[in-house]
N, C-alpha and C positions, 0 to 999 in steps of 0.2 A: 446481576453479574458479579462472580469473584475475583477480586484483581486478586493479586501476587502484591508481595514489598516491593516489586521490580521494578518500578516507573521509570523511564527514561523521560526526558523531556523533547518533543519531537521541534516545536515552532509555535509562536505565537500564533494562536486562531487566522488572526488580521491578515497575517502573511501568506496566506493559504488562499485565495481568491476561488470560489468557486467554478467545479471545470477545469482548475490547475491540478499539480504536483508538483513534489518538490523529493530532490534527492537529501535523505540523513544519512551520517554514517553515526552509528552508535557500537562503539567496540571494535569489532568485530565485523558487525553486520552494517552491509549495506541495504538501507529501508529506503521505499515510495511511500511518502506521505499525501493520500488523495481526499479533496473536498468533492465532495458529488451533491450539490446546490446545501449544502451546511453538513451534510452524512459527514463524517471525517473515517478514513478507513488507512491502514500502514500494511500494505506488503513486502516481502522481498525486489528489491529494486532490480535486480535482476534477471533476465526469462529465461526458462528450464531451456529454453530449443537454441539460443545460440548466443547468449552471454551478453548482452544488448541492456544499457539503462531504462527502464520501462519508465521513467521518471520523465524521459524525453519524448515517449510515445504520443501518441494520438488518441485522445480522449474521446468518446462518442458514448454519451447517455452513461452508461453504470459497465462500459468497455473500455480499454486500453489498446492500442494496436499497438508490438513490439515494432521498433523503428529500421529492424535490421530484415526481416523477414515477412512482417506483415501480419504475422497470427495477434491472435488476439484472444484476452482472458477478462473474466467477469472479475470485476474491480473487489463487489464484495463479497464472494468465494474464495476465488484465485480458482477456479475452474476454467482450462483451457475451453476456448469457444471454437477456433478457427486453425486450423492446422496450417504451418507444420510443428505448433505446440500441442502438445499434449499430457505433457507432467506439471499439475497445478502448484499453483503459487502458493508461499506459506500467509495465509490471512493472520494480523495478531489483532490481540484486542488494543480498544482506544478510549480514553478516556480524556474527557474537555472538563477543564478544572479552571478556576477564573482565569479565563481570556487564552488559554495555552492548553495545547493538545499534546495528550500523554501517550506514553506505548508502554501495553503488559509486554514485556520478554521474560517473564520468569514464569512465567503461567502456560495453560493449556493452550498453544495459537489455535484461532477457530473465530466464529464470530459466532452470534445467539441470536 
């Protein structure tokens, strides 16, 4: 995988429990930082269908359910699953460097 110079710094590993999230604001951008049993993945904290923190959603397997309407998107795409979402999430990349998980923002979002 090619990172970017971009590295943000998201959270200490430790603090990420898996099965959780956790809302970052970096800049600009509001990011979900999700552990799915050690995966570490960062989407936009936000869901395209009604402005809702996905951060606070309902986690089920490698799914997120938006808190305000119900839909729900694949954690590691950002692929709407469940309407009434259907514009996908932005996935970035992630990188775990001793004990603390990174986010590419300068790079291509997507995962590999």
């Amino acid at each position: 995988m090619i990172l970017s110079s971009e590295l943000n710094l998201v959270c200490a590993v430790s603090d990420l429990e898996p099965g959780t999230a956790k809302r970052i604001v970096v800049g600009r951008l509001a990011l979900a930082a999700f552990n799915l049993d050690g995966e570490f993945y960062v989407t936009d904290d936000t869901c395209t269908h009604g402005f809702a923190s996905l951060s606070t959603g309902i986690i089920d397997g490698h799914l997120v359910e938006c808190p305000w309407h119900g839909g729900t998107f694949d954690i590691r795409s950002g692929a709407p699953v469940d309407r009434p979402c259907t514009v996908p999430l932005t996935v970035y990349r992630t990188v775990v460097r001793d004990g603390a998980l990174w986010v590419d923002l300068g790079g291509k979002p997507g995962v590999e």
